[in-house]
C-alpha positions in Angstrom: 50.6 14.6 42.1 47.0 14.2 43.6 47.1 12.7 47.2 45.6 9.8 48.2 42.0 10.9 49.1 42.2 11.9 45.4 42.7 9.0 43.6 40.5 8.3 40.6 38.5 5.0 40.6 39.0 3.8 36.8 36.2 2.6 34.9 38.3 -1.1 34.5 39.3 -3.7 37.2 43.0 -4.9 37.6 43.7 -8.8 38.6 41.4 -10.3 40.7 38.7 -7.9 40.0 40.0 -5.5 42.4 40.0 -1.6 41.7 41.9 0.4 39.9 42.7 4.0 40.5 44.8 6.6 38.9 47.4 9.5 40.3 47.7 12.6 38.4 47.8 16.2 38.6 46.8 16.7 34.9 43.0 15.9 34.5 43.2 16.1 30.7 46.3 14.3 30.3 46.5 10.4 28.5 45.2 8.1 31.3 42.3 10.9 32.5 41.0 11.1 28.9 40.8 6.7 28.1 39.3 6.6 31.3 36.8 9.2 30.1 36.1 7.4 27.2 35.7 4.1 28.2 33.3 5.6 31.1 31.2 7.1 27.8 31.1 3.8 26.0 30.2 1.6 29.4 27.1 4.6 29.8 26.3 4.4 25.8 26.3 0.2 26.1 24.2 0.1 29.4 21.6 2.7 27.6 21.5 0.5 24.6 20.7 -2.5 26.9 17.9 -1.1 29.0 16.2 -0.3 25.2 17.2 -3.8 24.5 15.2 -5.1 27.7 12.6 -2.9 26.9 11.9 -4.5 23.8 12.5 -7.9 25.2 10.1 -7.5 28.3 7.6 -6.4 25.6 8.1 -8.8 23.1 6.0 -12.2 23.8 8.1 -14.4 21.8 11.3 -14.0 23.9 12.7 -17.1 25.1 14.0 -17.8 28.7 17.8 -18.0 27.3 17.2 -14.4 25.4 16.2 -13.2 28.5 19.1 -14.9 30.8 21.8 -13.8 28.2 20.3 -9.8 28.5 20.0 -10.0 32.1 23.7 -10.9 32.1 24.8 -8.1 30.0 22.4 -5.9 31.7 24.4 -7.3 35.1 27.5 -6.3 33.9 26.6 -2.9 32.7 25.2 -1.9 35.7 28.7 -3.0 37.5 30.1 -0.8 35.1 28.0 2.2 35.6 27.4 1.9 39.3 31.7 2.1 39.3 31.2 4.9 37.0 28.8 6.8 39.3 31.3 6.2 42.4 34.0 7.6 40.6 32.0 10.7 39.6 30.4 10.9 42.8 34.5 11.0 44.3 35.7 12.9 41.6 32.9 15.9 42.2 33.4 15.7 46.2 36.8 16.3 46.1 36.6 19.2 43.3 33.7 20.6 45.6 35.0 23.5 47.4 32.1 23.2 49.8 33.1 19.2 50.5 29.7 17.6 49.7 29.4 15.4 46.6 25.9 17.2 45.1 
């Protein structure tokens, strides 16, 4: 079992919105690899938005309520991927024989 300075933030909130974080010894096992996945999708879905935002900006003929609808997905993407990074960033430090997180 890992200890607790090696919990894994999950890529999903529990009640609340507060964090969730996962306990294992087996990196590769069920709960490590959906949280992988879901951590690929959240990356792939905030890529696809900042295209999507690209075009927007660009595009004269978007409307104000295009616009506020794509700033709120882009809002929650960028939740999702700044949770992502901090996990990572956690993740690496503590696999870092040397202690530092780059």
């Amino acid at each position: 079992m890992t200890t607790p300075n090696e919990l894994r933030l999950l890529p999903w909130s529990g009640p609340g919105d507060k964090p969730c974080y996962l306990s294992t010894d087996d990196p590769s096992g069920y709960m490590s690899r959906l949280a992988d996945s879901i951590e690929a999708i959240q990356l792939d879905t905030a890529s696809e938005l900042v295209e999507e935002a690209s075009e927007a900006l660009d595009n004269q003929d978007t409307s104000l309520d295009e616009m506020r609808c794509l700033v709120t997905e882009l809002t929650g993407a960028l939740r999702n991927v700044c949770r992502v990074a901090k996990s990572r960033g956690h993740l690496r430090a503590t696999s870092d024989p040397r202690g530092s997180a780059y």
